[in-house]
C-alpha beads as a LAMMPS data file, in Angstrom:
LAMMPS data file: protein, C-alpha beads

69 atoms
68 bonds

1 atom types
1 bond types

-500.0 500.0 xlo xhi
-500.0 500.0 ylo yhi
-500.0 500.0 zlo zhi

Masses

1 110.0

Atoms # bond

1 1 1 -253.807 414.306 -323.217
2 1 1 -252.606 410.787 -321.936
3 1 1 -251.952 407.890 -323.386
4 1 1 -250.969 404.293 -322.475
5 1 1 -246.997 403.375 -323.892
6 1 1 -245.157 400.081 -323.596
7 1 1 -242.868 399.795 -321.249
8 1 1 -240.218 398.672 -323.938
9 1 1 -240.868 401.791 -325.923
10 1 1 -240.107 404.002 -322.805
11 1 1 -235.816 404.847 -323.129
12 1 1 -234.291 406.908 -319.958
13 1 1 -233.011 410.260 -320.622
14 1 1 -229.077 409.661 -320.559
15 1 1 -228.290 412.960 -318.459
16 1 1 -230.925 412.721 -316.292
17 1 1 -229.857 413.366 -312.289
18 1 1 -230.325 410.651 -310.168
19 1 1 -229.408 406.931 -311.071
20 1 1 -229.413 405.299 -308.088
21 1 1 -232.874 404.290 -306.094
22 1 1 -233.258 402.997 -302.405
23 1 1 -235.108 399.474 -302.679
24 1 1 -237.061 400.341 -299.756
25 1 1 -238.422 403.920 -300.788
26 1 1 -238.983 401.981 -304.246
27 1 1 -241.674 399.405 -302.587
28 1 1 -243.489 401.826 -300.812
29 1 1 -243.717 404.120 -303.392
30 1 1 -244.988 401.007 -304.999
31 1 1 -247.424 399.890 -302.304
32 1 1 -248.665 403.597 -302.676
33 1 1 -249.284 403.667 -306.476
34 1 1 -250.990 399.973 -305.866
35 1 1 -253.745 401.468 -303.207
36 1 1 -254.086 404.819 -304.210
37 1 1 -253.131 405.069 -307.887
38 1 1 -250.539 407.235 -309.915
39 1 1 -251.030 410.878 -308.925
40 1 1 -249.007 412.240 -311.624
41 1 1 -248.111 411.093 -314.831
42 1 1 -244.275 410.458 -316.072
43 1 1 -243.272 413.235 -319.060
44 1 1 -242.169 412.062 -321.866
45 1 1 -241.277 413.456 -325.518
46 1 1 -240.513 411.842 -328.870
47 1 1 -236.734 412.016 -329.343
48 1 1 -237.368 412.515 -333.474
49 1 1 -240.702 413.185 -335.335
50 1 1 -242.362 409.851 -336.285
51 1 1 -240.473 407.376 -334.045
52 1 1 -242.229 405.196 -331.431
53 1 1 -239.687 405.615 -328.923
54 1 1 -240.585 408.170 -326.336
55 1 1 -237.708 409.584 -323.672
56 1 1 -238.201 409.668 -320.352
57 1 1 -238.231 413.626 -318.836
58 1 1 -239.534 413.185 -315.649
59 1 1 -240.831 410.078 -313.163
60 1 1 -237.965 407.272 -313.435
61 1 1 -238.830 406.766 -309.763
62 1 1 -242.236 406.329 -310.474
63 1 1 -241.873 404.300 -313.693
64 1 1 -239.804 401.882 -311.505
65 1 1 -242.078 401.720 -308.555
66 1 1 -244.899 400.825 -311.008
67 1 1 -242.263 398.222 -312.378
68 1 1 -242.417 396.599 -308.850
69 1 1 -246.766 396.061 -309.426

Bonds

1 1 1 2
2 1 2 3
3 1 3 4
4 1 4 5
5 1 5 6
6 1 6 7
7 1 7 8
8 1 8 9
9 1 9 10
10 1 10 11
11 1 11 12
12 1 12 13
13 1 13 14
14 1 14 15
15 1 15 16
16 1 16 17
17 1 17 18
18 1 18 19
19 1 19 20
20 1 20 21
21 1 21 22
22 1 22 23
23 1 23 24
24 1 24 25
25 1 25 26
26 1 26 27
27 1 27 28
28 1 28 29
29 1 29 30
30 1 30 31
31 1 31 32
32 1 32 33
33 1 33 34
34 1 34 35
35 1 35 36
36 1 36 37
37 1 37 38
38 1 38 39
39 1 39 40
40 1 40 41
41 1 41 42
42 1 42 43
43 1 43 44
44 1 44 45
45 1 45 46
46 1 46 47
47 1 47 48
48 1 48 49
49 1 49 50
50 1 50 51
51 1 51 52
52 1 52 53
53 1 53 54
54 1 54 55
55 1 55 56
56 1 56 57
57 1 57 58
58 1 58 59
59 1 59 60
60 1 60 61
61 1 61 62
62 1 62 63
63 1 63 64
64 1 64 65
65 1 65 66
66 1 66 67
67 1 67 68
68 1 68 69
């Protein structure tokens, strides 16, 4: 099931492996998503039962690239 979350409700896992990005793999990942669409959806789960805040498991790249549209 998908579903749409705001961006401000979206937290990055805190020991997730890569924190750094290249700018110019960024905006072409971005110019991808833009003319093709997202392929795969970013993972996410609900760090406590009831709270709006979802965590981050997999796609920071992508979330960021879509930040760029």
């Amino acid at each position: 099931m998908m579903n749409l979350i705001a961006r401000h409700l979206i937290q990055l896992n805190e020991n997730r492996q890569r924190k750094e990005f290249d700018p110019d793999a960024l905006n072409e990942l971005s110019e991808t998503i833009r003319k093709h669409g997202l392929m795969h959806a970013l993972v996410m789960r609900n760090p406590q039962e009831g709270e709006e805040t979802k965590i981050l498991v997999a796609g920071e790249r992508r979330l960021r690239a879509i930040e760029l549209i």
